[in-house]
SELO-248291 format. One record per residue (C-alpha): residue number from 1; residue in one letter; x, y, z. Coordinates in nm, 2 decimals, padded with zeros to 4 digits. Example, Ala and Ser with C-alpha at 12.3 -4.5 7.8 and 13.67 -1.06 7.14 Angstrom:
<nodes>
NODE  1  A  01.23  -00.45  00.78
NODE  2  S  01.37  -00.11  00.71
</nodes>
This chain:
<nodes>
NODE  1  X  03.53  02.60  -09.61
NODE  2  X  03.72  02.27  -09.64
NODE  3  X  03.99  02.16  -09.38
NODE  4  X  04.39  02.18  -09.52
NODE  5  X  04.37  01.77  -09.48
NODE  6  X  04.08  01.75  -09.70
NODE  7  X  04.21  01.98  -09.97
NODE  8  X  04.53  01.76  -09.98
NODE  9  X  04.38  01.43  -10.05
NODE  10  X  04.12  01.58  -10.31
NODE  11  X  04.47  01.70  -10.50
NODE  12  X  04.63  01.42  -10.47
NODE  13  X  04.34  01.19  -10.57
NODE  14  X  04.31  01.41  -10.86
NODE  15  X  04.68  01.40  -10.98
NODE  16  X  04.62  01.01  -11.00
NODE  17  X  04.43  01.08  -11.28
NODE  18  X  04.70  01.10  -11.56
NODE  19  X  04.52  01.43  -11.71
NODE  20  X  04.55  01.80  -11.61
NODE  21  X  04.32  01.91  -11.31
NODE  22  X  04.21  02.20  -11.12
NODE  23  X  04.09  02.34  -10.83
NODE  24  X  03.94  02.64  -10.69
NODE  25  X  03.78  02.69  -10.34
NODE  26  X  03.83  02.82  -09.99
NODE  27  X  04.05  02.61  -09.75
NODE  28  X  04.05  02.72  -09.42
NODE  29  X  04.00  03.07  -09.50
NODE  30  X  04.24  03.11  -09.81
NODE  31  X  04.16  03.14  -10.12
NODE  32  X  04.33  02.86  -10.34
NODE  33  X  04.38  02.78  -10.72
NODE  34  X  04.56  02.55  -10.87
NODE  35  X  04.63  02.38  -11.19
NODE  36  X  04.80  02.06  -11.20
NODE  37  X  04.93  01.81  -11.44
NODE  38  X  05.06  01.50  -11.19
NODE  39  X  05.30  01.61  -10.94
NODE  40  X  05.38  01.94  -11.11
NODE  41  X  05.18  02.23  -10.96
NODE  42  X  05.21  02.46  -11.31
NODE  43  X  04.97  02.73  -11.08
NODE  44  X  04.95  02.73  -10.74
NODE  45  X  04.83  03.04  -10.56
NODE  46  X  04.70  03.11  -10.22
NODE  47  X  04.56  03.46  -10.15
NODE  48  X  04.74  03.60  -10.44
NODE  49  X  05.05  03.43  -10.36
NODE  50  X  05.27  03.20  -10.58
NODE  51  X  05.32  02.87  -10.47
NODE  52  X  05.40  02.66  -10.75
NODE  53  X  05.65  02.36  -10.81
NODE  54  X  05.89  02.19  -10.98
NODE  55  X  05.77  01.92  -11.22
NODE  56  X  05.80  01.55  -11.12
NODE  57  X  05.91  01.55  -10.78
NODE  58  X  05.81  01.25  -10.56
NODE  59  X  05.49  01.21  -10.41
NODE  60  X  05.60  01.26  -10.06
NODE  61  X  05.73  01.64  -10.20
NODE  62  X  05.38  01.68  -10.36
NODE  63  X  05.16  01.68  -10.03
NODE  64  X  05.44  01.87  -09.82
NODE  65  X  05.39  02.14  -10.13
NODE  66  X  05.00  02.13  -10.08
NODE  67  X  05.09  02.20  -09.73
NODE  68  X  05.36  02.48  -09.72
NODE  69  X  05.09  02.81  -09.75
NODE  70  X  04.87  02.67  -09.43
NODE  71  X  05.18  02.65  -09.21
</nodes>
């Protein structure tokens, strides 16, 4: 299981890298996916649920979006 902070800074390390990106995995006992291009979470689920966002909104919009499902 990885922690919510840990989760966040994987994303957001991988949406530096210009190409699509993924993840799948357990974060503190949710099950996430995700499929990213930059900023823009095109799928976002956690536990089933639909969490994703609008395309390029600012960085600072990105992480708080990463966080919303483990408040």
């Amino acid at each position: 299981m990885t922690s919510k902070q840990d989760f966040i800074n994987r994303v957001n390390k991988l949406r530096k890298s210009g190409e699509w990106y993924t993840y799948e995995g357990d974060i503190e006992g949710k099950d996430v996916r995700l499929m990213g291009y930059g900023t823009w979470l095109k799928i976002f689920k956690v536990d089933d649920v639909d969490y994703s966002n609008c395309m390029e909104c600012k960085v600072s919009e990105f992480k708080k979006d990463l966080e919303t499902p483990f408040k």
